[in-house]
C-alpha positions in Angstrom: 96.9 113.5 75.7 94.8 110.6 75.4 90.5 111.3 74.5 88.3 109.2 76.7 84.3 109.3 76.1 82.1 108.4 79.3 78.5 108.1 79.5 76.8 110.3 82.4 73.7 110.7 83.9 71.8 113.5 82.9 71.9 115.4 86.5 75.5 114.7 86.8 76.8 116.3 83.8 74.5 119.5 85.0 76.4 119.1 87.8 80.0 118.5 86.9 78.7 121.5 84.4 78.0 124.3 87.3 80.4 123.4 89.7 83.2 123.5 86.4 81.6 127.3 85.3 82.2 128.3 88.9 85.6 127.2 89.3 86.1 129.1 85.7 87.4 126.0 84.5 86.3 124.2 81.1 84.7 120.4 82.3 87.7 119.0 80.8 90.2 120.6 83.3 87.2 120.1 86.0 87.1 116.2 85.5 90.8 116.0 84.9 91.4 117.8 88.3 88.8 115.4 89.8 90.8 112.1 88.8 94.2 113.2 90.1 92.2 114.5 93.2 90.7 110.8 93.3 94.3 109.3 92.6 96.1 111.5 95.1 93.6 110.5 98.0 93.6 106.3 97.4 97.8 107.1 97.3 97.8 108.5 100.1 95.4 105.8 102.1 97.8 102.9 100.6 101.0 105.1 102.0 99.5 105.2 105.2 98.6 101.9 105.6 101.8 100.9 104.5 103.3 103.0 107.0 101.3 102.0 109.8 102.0 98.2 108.9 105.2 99.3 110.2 104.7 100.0 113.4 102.8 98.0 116.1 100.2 99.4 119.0 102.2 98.9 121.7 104.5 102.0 120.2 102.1 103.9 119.4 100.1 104.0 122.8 103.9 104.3 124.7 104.3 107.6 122.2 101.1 108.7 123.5 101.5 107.7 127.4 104.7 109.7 126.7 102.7 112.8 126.1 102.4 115.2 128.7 98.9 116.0 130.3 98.7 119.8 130.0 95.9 122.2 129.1 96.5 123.6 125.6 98.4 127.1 124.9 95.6 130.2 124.5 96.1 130.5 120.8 95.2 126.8 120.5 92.1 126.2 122.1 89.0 125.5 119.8 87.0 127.5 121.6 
């Protein structure tokens, strides 16, 4: 493990601080959790761009003309 000193704001240590106590996690595993949260999303925005680089619009909007026009089954309306 490697030890890495930041400086905070005041508030947002009293922050981090609460929202670490009730999780029932120490601040360490809070902020640790926090990065690999933070890490996790900007991977998966650069896979996804990267995917869609792939492709071009004119497939994507013949997948979608492709898709049937059909009211949605009971269980899966969001009403």
């Amino acid at each position: 493990m490697t030890a890495l000193t930041i400086r905070l704001p005041e508030s947002l240590h009293k922050e981090i601080k609460r929202l670490a106590q009730a999780e029932g996690v120490s601040i360490n595993q809070f902020l640790t959790l926090a990065a690999a949260e933070k890490i996790s999303a900007l991977r998966t925005i650069d896979y996804l761009r990267a995917e869609a680089s792939k492709g071009s619009r004119a497939d994507f909007e013949a997948f979608l003309a492709a898709v049937p026009d059909v009211e949605p089954m009971e269980e899966d309306r969001l009403e």
